[in-house]
Every structure is written in C-alpha cells, then in structure tokens.
C-alpha positions as CSV (number, residue, x, y, z in Angstrom):
1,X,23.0,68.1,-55.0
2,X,26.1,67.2,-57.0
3,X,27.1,64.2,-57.3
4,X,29.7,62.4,-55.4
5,X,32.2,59.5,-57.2
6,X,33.9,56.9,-55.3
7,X,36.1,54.7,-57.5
8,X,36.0,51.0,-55.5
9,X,39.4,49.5,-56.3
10,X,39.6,45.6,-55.5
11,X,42.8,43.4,-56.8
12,X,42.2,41.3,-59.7
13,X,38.6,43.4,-60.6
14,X,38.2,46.3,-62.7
15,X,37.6,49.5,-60.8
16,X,34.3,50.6,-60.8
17,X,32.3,53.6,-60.0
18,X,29.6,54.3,-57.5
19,X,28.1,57.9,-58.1
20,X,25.7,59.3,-55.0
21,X,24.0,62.3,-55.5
22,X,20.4,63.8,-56.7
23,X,18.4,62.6,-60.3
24,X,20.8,60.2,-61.7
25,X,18.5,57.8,-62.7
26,X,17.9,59.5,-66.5
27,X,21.6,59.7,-67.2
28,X,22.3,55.9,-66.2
29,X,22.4,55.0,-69.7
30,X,24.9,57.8,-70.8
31,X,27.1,56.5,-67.9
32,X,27.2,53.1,-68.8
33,X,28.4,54.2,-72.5
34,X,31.6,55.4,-70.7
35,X,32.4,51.6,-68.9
36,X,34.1,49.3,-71.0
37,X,32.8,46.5,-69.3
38,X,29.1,47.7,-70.3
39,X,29.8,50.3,-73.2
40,X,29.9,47.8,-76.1
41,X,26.6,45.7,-74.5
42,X,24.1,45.9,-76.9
43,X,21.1,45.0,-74.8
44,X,20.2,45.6,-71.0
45,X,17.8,43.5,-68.9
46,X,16.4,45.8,-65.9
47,X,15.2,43.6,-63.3
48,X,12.7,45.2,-61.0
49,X,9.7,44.1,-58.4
50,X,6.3,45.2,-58.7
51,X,6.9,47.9,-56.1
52,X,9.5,49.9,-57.5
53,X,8.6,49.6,-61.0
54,X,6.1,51.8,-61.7
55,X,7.8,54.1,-60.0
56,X,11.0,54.2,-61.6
57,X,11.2,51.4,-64.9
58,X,10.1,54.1,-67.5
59,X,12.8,56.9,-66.4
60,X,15.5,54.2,-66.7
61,X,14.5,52.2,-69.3
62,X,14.1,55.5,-71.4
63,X,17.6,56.0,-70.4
64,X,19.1,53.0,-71.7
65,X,17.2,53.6,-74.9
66,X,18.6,57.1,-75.4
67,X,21.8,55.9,-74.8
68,X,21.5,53.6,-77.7
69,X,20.8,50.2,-76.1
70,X,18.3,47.5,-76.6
71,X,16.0,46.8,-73.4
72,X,14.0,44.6,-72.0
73,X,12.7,44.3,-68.5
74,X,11.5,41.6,-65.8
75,X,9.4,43.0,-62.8
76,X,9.0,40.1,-60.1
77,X,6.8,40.6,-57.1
78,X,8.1,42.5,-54.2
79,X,9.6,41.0,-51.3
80,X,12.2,38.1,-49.5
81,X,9.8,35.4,-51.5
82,X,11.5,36.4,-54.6
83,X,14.9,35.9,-53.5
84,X,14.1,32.2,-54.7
85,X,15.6,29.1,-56.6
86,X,11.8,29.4,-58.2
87,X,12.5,32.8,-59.4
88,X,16.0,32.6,-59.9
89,X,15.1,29.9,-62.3
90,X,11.9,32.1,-64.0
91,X,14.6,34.8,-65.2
92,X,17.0,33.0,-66.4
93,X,14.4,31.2,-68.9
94,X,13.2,34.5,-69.9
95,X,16.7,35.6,-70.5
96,X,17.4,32.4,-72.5
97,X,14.2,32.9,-74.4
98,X,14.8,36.5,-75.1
99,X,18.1,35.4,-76.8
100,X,20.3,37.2,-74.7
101,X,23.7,36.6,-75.0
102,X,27.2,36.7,-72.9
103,X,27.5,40.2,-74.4
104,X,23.8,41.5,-72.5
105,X,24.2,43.2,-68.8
106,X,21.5,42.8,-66.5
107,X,20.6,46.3,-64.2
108,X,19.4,45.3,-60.7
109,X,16.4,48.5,-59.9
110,X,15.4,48.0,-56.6
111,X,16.5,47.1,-52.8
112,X,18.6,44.3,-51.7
113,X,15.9,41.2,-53.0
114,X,16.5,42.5,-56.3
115,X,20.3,43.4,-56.0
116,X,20.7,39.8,-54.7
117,X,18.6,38.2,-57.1
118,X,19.5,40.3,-60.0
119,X,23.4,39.6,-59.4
120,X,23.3,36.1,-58.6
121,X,21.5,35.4,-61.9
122,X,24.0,38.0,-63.6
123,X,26.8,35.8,-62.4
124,X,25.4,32.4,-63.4
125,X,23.5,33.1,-66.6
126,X,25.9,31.9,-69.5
127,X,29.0,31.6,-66.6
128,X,28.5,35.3,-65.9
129,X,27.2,39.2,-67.4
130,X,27.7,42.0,-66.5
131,X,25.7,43.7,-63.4
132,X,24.9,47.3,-63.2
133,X,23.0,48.1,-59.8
134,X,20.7,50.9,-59.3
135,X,20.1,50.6,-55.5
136,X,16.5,52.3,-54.6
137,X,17.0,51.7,-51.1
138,X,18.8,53.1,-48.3
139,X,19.8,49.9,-47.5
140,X,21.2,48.6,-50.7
141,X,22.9,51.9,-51.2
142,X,24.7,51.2,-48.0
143,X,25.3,47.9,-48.1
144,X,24.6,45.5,-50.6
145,X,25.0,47.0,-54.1
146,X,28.6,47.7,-52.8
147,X,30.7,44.5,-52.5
148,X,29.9,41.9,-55.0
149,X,27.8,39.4,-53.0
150,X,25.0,38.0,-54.5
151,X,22.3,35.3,-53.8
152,X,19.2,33.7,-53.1
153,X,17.7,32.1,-50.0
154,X,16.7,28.2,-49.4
155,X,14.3,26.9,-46.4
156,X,16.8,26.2,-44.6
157,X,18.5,29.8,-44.4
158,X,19.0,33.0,-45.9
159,X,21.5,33.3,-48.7
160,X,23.1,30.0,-48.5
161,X,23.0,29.6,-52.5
162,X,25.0,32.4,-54.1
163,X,28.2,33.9,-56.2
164,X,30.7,36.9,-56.2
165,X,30.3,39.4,-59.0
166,X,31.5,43.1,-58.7
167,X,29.2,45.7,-60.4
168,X,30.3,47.5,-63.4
169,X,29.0,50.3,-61.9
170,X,26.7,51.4,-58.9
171,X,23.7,54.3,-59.6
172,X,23.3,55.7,-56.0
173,X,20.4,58.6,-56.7
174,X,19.5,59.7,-53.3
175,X,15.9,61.5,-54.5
176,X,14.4,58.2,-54.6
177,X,14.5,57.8,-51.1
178,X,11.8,60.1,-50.5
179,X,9.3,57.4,-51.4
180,X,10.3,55.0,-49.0
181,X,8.2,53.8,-46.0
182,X,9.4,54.1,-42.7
183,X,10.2,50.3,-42.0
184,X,12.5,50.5,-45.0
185,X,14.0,53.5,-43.7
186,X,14.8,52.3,-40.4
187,X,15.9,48.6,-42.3
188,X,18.4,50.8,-44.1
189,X,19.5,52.2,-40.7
190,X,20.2,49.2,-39.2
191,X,23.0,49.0,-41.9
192,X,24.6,52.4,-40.9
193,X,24.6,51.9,-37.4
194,X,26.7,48.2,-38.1
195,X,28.8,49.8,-40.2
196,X,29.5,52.6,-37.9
197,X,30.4,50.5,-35.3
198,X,32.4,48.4,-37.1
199,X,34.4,51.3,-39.0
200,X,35.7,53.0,-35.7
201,X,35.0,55.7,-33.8
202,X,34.9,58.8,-36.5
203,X,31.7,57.5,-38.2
204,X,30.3,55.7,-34.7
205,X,30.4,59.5,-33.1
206,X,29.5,61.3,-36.0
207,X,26.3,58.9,-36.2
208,X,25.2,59.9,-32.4
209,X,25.9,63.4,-33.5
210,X,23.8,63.0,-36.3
211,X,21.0,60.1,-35.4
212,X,17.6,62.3,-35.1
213,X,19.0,64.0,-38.7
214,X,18.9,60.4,-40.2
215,X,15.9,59.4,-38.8
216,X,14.2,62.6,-40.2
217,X,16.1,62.2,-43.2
218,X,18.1,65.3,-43.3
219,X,19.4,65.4,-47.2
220,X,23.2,66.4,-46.0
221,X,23.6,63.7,-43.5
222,X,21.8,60.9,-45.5
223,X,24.5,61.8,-48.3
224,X,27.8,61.5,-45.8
225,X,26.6,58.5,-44.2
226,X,25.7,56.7,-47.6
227,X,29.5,58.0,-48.8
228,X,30.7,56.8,-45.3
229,X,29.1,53.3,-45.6
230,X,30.4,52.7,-49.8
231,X,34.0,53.9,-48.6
232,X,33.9,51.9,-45.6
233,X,32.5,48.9,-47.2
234,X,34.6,49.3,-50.1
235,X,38.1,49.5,-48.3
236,X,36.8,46.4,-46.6
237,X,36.1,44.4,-49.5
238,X,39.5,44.9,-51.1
239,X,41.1,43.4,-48.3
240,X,39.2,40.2,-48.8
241,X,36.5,40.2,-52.1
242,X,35.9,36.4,-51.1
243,X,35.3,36.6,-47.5
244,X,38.2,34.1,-47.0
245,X,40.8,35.9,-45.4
246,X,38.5,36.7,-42.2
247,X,38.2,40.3,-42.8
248,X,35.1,40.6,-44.8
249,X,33.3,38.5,-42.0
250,X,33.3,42.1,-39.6
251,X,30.5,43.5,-42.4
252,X,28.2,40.3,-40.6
253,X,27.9,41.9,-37.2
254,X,24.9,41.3,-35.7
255,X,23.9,39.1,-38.7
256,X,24.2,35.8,-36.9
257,X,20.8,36.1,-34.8
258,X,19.8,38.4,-37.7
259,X,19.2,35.7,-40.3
260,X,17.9,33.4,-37.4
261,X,15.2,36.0,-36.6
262,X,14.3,36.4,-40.3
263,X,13.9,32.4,-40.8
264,X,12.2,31.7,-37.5
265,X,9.4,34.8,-38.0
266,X,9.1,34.0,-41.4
267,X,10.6,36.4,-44.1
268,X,9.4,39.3,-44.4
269,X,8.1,39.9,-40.9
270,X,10.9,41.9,-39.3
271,X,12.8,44.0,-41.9
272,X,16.5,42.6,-42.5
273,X,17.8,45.9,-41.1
274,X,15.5,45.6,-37.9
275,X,16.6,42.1,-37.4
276,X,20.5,43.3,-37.6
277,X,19.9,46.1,-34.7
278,X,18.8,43.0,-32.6
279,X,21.2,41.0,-33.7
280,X,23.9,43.9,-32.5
281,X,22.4,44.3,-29.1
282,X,22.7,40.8,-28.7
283,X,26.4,40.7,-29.3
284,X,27.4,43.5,-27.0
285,X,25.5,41.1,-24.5
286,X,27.5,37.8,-26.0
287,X,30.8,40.1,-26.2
288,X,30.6,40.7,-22.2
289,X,30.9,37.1,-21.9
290,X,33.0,36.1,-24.3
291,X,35.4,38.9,-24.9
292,X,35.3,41.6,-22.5
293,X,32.9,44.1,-23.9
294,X,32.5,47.3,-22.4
295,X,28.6,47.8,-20.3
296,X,29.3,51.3,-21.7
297,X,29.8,50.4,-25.0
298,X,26.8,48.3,-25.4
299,X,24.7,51.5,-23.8
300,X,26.1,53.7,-26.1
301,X,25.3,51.0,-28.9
302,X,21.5,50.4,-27.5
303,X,21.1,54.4,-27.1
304,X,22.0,54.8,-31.0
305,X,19.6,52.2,-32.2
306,X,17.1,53.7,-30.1
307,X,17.3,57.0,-31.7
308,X,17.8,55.8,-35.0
309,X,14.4,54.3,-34.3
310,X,15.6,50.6,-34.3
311,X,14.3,49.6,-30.7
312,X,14.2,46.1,-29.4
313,X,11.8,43.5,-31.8
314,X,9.0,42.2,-29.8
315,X,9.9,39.0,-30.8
316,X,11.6,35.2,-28.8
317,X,12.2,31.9,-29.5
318,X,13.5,29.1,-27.3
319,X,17.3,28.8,-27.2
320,X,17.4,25.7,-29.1
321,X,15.2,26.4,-31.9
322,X,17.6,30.0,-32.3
323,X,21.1,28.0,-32.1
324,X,19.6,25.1,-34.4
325,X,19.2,28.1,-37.7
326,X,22.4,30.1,-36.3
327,X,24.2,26.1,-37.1
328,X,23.4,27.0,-40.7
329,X,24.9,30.5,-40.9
330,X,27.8,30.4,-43.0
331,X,30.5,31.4,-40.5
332,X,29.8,27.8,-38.6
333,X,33.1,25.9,-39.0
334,X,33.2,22.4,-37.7
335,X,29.7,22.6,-36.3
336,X,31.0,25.7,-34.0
337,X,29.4,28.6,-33.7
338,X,31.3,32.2,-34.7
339,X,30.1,35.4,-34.0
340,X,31.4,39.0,-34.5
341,X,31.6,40.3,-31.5
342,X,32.8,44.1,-31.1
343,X,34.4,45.3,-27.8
344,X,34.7,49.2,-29.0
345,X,34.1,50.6,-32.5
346,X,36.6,50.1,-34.8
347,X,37.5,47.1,-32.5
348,X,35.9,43.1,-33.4
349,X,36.8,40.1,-33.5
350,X,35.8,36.8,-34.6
351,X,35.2,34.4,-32.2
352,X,33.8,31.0,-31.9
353,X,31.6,30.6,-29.0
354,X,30.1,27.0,-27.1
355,X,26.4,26.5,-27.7
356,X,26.3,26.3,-23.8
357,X,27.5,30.1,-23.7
358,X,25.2,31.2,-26.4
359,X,22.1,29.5,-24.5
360,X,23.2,31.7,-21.7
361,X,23.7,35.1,-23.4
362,X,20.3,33.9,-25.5
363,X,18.5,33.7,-21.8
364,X,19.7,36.4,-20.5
365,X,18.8,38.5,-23.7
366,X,15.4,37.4,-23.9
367,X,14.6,36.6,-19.9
C-alpha cells in the first residue's frame, strides 16, 4: 500500500509529518535524516514494553543504525502500570546514565502507555528532546501519537501529571496491526467511533457504512479511517494545542466516565477504548437531560458501537463512588462537573452539569 503523508500544521510548532501506509518501520531512520528537528541527533533512545519488543525493536533499531545514528533502547513491561511516576523516574536515570544529551530524541514503539510515557519523559528530560512516535496500535495511530499530549497516571486518576510536546514526526505502518489481539482492536475502535462522532456526519456515516469492514479489519477502510482520525485530530489541535481555548476538550467525549471506569476497575481491566464506548453511551443518556439530545441519535450511536464490537461493559459502581473519580477529571472547574455532551455528530458542547443530574443519568444508565 503506498504510503499516505499528512503534514500536521499547528501555530508556533514546526510542521511535522505523519506517514500511514504498509512496512515503514525499516525506513524510519532514513526519514528521520530528512527532519531538522531530528536529522542532526546523534543518538536515539527507542522506548518499548516487553510486548512489542520482540516483535518490532530489531527492525527499527537496525534502522536507526543504517541511517547513521547511535541507539540504545529501554523495554518496560507492558501495560497501564508503566504509565508511572516509578517508571517515569527509571528512564530518565537510565537516560542520564547513558549520557544522553539535549541533542538525543527518544522514539516512542508501542501503544498509547508507551507514547504517553515516552513523550512525557521526552519533554521533561533536560527541559525537553525531541519525540519521534512509532504508534503500533490502532489506537495510538488514531489518537494519541497525534496531538502532542503526554503523561503518566497517579492513584488518584489517569493522566493527571503530564506535558505538551509535538512529535517530530509520526511512523504510522499499518502491517503491524495484524498482530494485535482483539481487545486492542476493539480499544482502538472505541477511538474511531468518538472521533467520528465528533467530526460530523461525513466520517460518522461513512463509519456505519463501513463498521463490519473495521471490525474484520478490511486493509482499505482501516487505512481511511486512520487518515480520517490524524486529519481530524490534527485540524483540531491547531485550533487549540493547549486545550485552553475549549476546543480541544471535544477530543474527551465519552472520557469523563471513561477514566472513572479505568480507576474504579483497576487499570488494565477494561481496555481505555472499551471504557470510552461506555463512556459515549452514557452521554447521549446525560445529553437527553442536559441538552436536548436526539433518542435517535443515541440509537444510531449505540447501534455503531455494537457493530464495531464495543457492546455495553458488564461493569457498575454506586453513583457516588463514580462522581467522587469524575471530581478529579481535568475538565472539573470550581468543583463542577463538565461533560462533552453531543446532540448530533459534528454537533457538542461543553457543559457543566449538577452532581444531582449526573446521579440521575448515572441511575438510569446502570438501573
């Protein structure tokens, strides 16, 4: 398949490419020669986890080496665990004791743990290197390799420690896909469907027209909806890099319950993308009594999920214990709760909703 580029322009950052397509992953050396931001780097530190190492380390690391750079690698165990202060802290003394300097860029290989991980200790490690990601997930190709957010989770909530740092450059290589297990396939799915939804109804429709493909992983429409989702994202993001103009807040649909689920089960238990479906049912449920959204709408929304294979969680928690972790999510302001809520696609808002009406909608969900 040839591969597709899509140059994400965001003020005040250098542009930067994300290429999708088939075998990239033994030219991601070359490429990097090509970026200023990475070309004059004289080492690379690949971070991976034990799962997708020995799988994929020796085709990029060989890579980097033909390309002329020096490498070293860090593989940390697979899994939310490692999104960690712990671990967070166990790479950057490696780094330091490796002498790398402010002239190194670290490559993120893996799914959204290592992305996360790999680019929040790119942007704190000597005030900030370089980040190449090499996504090896359908969700991080989606979603979070795209953007710029990085971070690590506390016990108190998911990603509440992190930093902003745009790639230099995004290795989408859609053959490595094949490998994944169906829970991270579905995970990734979750992703599409919010972003569908989000986006408006070209990509929402063409999704229901195209659901059974992408749960049987039909090579064509993975590769539009992975372009839809970076182009998507992308336009987002340079509208508001920071998430402090209120327009980067849509990407958190569903995401409010989501991280609540994901604390409260334990991470790990329900994948993130799994969680997010939930989460999106339960604001089409919210939205109908906060904001007027459509019983059609959220049936169309339900019968997408449902064919993307992302059915209900069988999974509950009283009321109180859910609102008490959605007080941590970062779109609280003043103690208030703020959900994006979605009356059409293409169509959201952010609104802030009374614990009282959340109890409600949490009951009704879950009675």
């Amino acid at each position: 398949m040839p591969a597709t580029k899509i140059v994400v322009n965001i003020p005040g950052e250098t542009p930067y490419d994300v290429r999708i397509g088939s075998a990239l992953l033994g030219g991601v050396g070359e490429y990097c020669r090509r970026h200023d931001k990475v070309a004059k780097s004289p080492c690379v530190l690949i971070i991976s986890d034990s799962n997708v190492a020995p799988l994929y380390l020796s085709s990029v690391k060989n890579s980097f080496v033909a390309a002329g750079y020096t490498v070293a690698d860090i593989s940390v165990p697979a899994g939310e665990p490692s999104k960690s202060i712990a671990v967070a802290g166990e790479v950057w003394e490696a780094m330091a004791q490796l002498g790398l300097g402010r002239d190194c860029c670290v490559v993120a290989l893996g799914g959204g743990v290592i992305g996360d991980l790999a680019g929040f200790v790119a942007a704190t490690y000597m005030r900030g290197v370089p980040i190449v990601q090499v996504p090896t997930t359908l969700l991080s190709m989606v979603d979070s390799s795209v953007g710029g957010k990085t971070g690590i989770n506390l016990s108190a909530g998911k990603n509440l420690v992190g930093a902003f740092l745009q790639p230099a450059y995004v290795c989408a290589s859609l053959d490595v896909l094949s490998t994944l297990p169906e829970r991270e396939w579905a995970c990734g799915l979750g992703e599409v469907a919010k972003s569908a939804v989000i986006d408006g109804d070209d990509f929402f429709f063409w999704l229901c027209d195209h659901a059974r493909a992408m749960a049987e992983r039909d090579e064509a429409a993975v590769a539009e909806a992975v372009q839809r989702c970076v182009v998507f994202k992308a336009d987002v993001v340079a509208e508001d890099k920071t998430e402090s103009r209120g327009v980067r807040e849509c990407l958190n649909y569903g995401h409010t319950l989501a991280h609540a689920i994901e604390s409260l089960a334990g991470y790990g238990h329900y994948s993130h993308g799994a969680a997010v479906a939930e989460g999106m049912r339960f604001a089409a449920v919210l939205g109908e009594r906060v904001i007027g959204t459509s019983a059609e709408f959220a049936v169309a929304q339900a019968d997408l999920l449902d064919q993307l294979g992302l059915p209900r969680l069988d999974w509950r928690a009283p009321a109180d214990e859910i609102i008490d972790v959605m007080k941590r999510d970062k779109k609280v302001r003043g103690g208030e709760l703020r959900f994006v809520l979605a009356t059409d696609p293409g169509h959201w808002q952010l609104a802030s909703v009374d614990d009282a009406v959340v109890a409600d909608a949490l009951e009704a969900f879950y009675g």
